[in-house]
C-alpha positions as CSV (number, residue, x, y, z in Angstrom):
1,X,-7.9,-34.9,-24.4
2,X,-10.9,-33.7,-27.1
3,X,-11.9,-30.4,-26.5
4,X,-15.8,-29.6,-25.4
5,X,-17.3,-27.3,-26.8
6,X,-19.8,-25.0,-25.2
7,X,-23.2,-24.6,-27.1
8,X,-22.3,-21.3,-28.5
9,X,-19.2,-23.4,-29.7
10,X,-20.8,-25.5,-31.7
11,X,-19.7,-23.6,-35.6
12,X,-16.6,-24.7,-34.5
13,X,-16.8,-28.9,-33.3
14,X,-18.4,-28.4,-37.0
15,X,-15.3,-27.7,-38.8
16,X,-13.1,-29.2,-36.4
17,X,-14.7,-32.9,-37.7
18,X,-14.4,-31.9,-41.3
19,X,-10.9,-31.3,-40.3
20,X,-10.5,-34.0,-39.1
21,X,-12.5,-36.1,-41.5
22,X,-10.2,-34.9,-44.2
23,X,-7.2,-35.4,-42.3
24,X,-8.1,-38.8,-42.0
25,X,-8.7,-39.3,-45.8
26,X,-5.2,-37.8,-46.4
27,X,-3.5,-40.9,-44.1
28,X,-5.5,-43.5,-44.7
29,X,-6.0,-43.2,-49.0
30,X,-3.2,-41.1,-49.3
31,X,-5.3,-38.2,-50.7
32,X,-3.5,-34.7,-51.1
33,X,-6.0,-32.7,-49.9
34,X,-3.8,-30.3,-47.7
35,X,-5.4,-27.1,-49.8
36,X,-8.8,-28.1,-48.6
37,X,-7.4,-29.1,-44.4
38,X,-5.9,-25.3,-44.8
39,X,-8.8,-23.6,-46.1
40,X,-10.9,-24.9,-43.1
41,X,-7.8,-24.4,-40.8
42,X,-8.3,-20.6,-41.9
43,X,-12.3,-20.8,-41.4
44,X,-11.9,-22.3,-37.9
45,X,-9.6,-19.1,-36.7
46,X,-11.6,-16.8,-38.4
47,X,-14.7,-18.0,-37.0
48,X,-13.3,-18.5,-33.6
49,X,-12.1,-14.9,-33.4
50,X,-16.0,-13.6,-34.7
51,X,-17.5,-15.4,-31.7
52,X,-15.2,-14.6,-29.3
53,X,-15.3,-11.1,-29.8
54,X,-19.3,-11.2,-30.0
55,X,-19.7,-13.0,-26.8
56,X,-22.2,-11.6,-24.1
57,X,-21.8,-11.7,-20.5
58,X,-23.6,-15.1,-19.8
59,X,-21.5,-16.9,-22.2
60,X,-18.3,-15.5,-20.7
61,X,-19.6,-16.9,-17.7
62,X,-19.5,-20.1,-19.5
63,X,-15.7,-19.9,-20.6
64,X,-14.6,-18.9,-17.3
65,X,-16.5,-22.3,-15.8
66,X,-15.4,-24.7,-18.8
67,X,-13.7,-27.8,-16.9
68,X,-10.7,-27.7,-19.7
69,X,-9.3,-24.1,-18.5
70,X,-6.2,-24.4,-16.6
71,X,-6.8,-24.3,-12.8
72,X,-3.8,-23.6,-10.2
73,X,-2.4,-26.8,-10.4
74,X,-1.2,-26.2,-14.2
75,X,0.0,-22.8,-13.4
76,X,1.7,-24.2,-10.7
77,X,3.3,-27.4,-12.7
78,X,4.1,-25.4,-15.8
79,X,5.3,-22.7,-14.2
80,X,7.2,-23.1,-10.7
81,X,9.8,-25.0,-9.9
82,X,11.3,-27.0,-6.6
83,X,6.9,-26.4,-5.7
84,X,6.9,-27.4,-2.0
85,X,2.6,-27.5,-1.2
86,X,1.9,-27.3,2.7
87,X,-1.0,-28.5,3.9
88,X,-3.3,-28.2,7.0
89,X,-4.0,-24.7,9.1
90,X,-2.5,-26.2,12.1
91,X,-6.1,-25.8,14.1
92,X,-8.7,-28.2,12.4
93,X,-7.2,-30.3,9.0
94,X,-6.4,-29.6,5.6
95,X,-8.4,-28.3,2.4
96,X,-8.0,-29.7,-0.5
97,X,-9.8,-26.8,-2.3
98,X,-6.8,-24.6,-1.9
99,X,-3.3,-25.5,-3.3
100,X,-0.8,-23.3,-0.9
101,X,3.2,-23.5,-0.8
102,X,6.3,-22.5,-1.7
103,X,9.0,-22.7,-4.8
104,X,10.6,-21.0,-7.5
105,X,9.5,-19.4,-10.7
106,X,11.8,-18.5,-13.2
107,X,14.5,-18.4,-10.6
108,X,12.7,-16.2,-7.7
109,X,11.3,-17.7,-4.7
110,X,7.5,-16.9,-4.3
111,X,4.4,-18.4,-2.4
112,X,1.4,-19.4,-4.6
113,X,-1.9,-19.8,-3.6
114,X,-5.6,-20.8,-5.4
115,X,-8.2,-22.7,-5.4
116,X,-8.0,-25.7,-7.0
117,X,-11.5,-27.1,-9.1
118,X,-11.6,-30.5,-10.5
119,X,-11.2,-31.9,-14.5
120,X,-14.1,-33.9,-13.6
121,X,-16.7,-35.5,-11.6
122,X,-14.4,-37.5,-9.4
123,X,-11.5,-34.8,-8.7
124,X,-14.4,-32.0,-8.1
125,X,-15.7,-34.1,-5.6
126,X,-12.3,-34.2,-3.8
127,X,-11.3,-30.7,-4.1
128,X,-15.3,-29.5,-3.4
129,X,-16.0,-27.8,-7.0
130,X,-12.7,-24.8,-5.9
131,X,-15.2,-23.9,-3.0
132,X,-12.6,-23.3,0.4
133,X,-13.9,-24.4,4.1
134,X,-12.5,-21.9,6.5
135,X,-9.2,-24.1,7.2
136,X,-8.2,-23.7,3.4
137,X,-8.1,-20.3,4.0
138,X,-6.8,-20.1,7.3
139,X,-3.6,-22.5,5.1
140,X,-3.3,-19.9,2.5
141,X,-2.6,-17.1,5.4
142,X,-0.4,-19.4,6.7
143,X,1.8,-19.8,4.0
144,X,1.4,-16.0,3.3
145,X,2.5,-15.5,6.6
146,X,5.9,-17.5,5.7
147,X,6.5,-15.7,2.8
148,X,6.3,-12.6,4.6
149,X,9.0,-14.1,6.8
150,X,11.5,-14.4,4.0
151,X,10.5,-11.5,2.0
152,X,8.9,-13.9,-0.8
153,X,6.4,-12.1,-3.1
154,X,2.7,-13.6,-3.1
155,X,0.9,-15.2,-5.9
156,X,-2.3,-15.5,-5.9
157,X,-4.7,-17.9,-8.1
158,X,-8.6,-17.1,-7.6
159,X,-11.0,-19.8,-9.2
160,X,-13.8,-20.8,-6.8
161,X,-17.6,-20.4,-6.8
162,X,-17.7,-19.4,-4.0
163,X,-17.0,-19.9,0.1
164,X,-18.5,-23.6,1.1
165,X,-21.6,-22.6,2.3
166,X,-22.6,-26.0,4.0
167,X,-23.3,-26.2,7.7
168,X,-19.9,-27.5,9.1
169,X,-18.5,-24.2,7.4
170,X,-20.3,-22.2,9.5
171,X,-19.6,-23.8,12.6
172,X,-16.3,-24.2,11.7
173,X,-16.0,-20.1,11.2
174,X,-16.3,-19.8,7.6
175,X,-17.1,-15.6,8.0
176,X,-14.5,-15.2,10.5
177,X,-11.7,-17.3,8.6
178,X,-12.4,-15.1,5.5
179,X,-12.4,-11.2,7.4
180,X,-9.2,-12.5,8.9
181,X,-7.5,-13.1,5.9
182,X,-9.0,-9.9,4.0
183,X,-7.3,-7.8,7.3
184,X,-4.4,-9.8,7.2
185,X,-3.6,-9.8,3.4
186,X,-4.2,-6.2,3.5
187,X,-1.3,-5.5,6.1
188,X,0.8,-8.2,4.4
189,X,4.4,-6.6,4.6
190,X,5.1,-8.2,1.0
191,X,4.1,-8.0,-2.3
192,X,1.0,-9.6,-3.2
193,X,-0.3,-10.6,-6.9
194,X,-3.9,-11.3,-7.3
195,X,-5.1,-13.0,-10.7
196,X,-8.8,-14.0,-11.0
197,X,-8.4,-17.2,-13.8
198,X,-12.1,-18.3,-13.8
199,X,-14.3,-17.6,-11.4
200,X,-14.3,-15.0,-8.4
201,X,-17.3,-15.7,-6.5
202,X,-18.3,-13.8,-4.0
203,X,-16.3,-14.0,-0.3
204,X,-14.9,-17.0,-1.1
205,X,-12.7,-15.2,-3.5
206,X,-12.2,-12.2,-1.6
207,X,-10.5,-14.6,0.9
208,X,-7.3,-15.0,-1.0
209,X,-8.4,-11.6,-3.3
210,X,-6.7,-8.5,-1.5
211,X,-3.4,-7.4,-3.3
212,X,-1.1,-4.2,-4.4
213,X,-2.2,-5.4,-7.9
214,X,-5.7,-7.4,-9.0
215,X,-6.2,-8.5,-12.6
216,X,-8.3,-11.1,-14.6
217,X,-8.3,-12.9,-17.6
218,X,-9.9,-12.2,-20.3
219,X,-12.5,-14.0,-20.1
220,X,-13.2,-14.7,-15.9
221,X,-15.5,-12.9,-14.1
222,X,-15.8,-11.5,-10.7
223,X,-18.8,-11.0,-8.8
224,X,-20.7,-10.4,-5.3
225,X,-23.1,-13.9,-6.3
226,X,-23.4,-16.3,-9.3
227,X,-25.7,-15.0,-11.8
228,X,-28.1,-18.5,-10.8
229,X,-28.3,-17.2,-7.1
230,X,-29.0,-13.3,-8.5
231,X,-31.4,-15.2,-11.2
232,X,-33.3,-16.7,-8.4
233,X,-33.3,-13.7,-5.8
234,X,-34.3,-10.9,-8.1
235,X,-35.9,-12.5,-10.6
236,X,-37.8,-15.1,-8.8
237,X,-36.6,-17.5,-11.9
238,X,-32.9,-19.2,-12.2
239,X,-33.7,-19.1,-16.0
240,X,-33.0,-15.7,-15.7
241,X,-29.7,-16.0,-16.2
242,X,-28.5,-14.1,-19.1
243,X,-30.7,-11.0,-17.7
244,X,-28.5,-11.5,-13.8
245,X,-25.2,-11.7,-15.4
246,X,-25.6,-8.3,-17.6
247,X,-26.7,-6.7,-14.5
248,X,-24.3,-7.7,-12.2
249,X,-21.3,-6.1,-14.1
250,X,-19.1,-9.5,-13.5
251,X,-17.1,-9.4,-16.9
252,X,-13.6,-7.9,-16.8
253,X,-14.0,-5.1,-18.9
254,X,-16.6,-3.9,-16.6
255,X,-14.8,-4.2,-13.9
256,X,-12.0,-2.1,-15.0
257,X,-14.4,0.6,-15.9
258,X,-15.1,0.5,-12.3
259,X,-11.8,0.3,-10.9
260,X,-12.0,-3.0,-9.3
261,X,-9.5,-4.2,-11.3
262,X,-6.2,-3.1,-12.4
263,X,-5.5,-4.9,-15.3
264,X,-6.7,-7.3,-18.1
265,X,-4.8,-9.9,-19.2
266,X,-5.7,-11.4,-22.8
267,X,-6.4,-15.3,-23.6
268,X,-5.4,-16.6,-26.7
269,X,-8.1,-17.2,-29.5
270,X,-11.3,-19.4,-28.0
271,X,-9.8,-18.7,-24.7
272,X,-7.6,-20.3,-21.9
273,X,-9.4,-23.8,-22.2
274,X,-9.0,-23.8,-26.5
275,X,-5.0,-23.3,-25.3
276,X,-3.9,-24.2,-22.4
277,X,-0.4,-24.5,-22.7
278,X,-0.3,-20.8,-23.9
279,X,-2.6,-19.6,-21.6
280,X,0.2,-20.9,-19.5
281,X,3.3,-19.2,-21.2
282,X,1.3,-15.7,-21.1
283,X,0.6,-15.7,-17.3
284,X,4.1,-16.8,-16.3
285,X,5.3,-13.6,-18.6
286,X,3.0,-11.0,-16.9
287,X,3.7,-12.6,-13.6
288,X,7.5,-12.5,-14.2
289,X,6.7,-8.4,-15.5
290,X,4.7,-7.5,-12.5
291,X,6.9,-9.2,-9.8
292,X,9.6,-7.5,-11.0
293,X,7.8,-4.4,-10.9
294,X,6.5,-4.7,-7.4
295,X,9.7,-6.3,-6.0
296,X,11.4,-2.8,-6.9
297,X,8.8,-0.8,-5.5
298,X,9.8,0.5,-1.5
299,X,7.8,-1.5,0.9
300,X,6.9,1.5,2.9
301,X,5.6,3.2,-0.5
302,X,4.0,-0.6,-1.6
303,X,1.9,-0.7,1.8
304,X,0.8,2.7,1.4
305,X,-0.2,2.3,-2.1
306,X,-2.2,-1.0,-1.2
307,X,-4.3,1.3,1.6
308,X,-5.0,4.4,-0.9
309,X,-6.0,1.3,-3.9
310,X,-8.7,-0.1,-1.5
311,X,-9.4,3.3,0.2
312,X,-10.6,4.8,-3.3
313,X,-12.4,1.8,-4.6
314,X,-16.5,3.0,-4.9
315,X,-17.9,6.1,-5.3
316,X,-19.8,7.8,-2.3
317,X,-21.1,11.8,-2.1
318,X,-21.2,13.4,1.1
319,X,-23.5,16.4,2.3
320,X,-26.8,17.2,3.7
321,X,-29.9,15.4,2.4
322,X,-31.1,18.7,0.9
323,X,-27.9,19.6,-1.0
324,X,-27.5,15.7,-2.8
C-alpha cells in the first residue's frame, strides 16, 4: 500500500517520487545512478527526523488519526498467537468496535482488548470509526472478567474517538456501561496493561483505560474532548483547532508532566503509520518487559499500587477560603 502523507508531509511525497523516479530510470535504461537514490535516501531521513521533532500539537493529532497506523487488529495478528476473539456481552449483541479475546504472546496466555477503527471508508463504517456502544464495553469486561479467572494478565489497546454518542447508545446505557467498567477494571484482581496507540478520546477510552500501568505512543494523544468539539465550545469556531489542541494538554509529553501517564513509548522515524511493521516489533518488546514486570509484582501489593496511582492523580489544596 502507498503511504499518505499528511499536509505537513508533503517535503517528503517530494523526495519519495524523485526516489522513485530515479529508481525507475536505473531498471528500466539500466542507469547506475545508486549515488544519486542514496543521496536522497539520506535527505528523506534527515528531513523526516527535522519535522517530526518540530511537530506541534495539532499535527500530532494528525499522526495519531492517520488511517495507515496500526490499529488492534495488527498488534493482535503480529503479535499473539492461538488469538481466540469472543464476541457479544451476553445482554444485547456484539460490537464490532472492540476486538476482545484470548491467546498467547510470546508464549504467555493474556486477554487483549481495543478498539478497532477502520483502513477505510467501508471497514470504518463496520467497526463505527473505533467509537464502542455500551455492549462493546460491557464484551471487553467480560473477557477481562475471564482472564481474572485464570490469572491471565490484561492488555489493553485504546484507539477510539470517542464513546458512540448516537441515541440508541444512550438508551442502551452508554454512561452506565462505561462507570461499570472503570469500577470494575479498577478492582480487577490481575494485572492490567493500558496502551493509548492513537486516539484516547474522552469516556470512550476511559472505558477500557484504568490499569496498574498507562502509556502512549509517541505520537497519540489523550484527551477529555477532540480538539473540533473544544474548537467549537470555547471558541465558538471549529477552525480553531490548532489553538484547542495546545490548550487541552492532549500530547504525551504533557501528559507525563502531569502524571496521567506512566510512560512514553517511542515510534520509529515519521511515526507508527511510516513503519508499521516496527511499530509492531517495539510494542510487543515493551509489552513482553512490562508483563514480566507486573506478573512478578504480589497481587496484594499490585491492587494496592493501582488504588494509591489513581488516588494521587490531580492536584487539590485543602483549607479555609481565607487561608488559600
Amino acid at each position: 500500500m502507498d503511504r499518505k502523507y499528511l499536509d505537513f508531509e508533503k517535503p517528503l511525497e517530494e523526495i519519495e517520487k524523485q526516489i522513485q523516479h530515479l529508481q525507475e530510470i536505473k531498471k528500466k535504461k539500466n542507469i547506475d545512478n545508486q549515488l544519486q537514490i542514496t543521496q536522497l535516501q539520506q535527505l528523506f531521513r534527515e528531513k523526516t527526523k527535522q519535522i517530526y521533532s518540530n511537530l506541534d500539537a495539532w499535527q500530532k493529532v494528525q499522526v495519531a488519526r492517520h488511517p495507515q497506523r496500526p490499529h488492534t487488529l495488527d498488534y493482535i495478528n503480529g503479535l499473539m498467537e492461538n488469538f481466540y476473539e469472543l464476541h457479544g456481552d451476553r445482554i444485547y449483541g456484539d460490537d464490532p468496535a472492540i476486538i476482545a479475546g484470548i491467546g498467547k504472546f510470546r508464549g504467555l496466555p493474556i486477554a487483549m482488548v481495543g478498539h478497532q477503527k477502520g483502513k477505510d471508508t467501508e471497514e470504518n463504517i463496520k467497526r463505527n470509526f473505533g467509537m464502542a456502544h455500551p455492549e462493546g464495553y460491557r464484551k471487553a469486561l467480560r473477557v477481562m472478567k475471564l482472564a481474572e479467572k485464570f490469572s491471565f494478565p490484561v492488555v489493553s489497546l485504546v484507539d477510539t474517538p470517542g464513546a458512540h454518542p448516537h441515541i440508541q447508545a444512550e438508551e442502551r446505557n452508554q454512561a452506565l456501561a462505561i462507570a461499570n467498567n472503570i469500577y470494575e477494571m479498577s478492582c480487577l484482581q490481575t494485572p492490567i496493561l493500558v496502551i493509548i496507540i492513537g486516539e484516547g478520546g474522552s469516556g470512550g477510552a476511559l472505558g477500557i483505560g484504568v490499569g496498574d500501568k498507562i502509556v502512549m505512543l509517541e505520537f497519540a494523544i489523550y484527551s477529555v474532548i477532540s480538539p473540533e468539539g473544544c474548537a467549537s465550545i470555547l471558541w465558538k469556531d471549529q477552525q480553531a483547532v490548532k489553538e484547542a489542541s495546545e490548550s487541552l494538554k492532549l500530547t504525551a509529553p504533557e501528559l507525563l508532566k502531569l502524571g496521567l501517564i506512566d510512560e512514553i513509548i517511542n515510534e520509529p522515524a515519521g511515526g507508527a503509520h511510516a513503519q508499521p511493521q516496527e511499530m509492531i516489533k517495539i510494542l510487543g518488546d515493551y509489552i513482553e518487559k512490562q508483563l514480566a514486570q507486573l506478573s512478578s509484582t504480589g497481587l496484594d501489593v499490585l491492587m494496592e499500587q493501582r488504588y494509591q496511582k489513581y488516588r494521587n492523580i490531580g492536584v487539590f489544596i485543602t483549607g479555609n477560603k481565607e487561608a488559600i
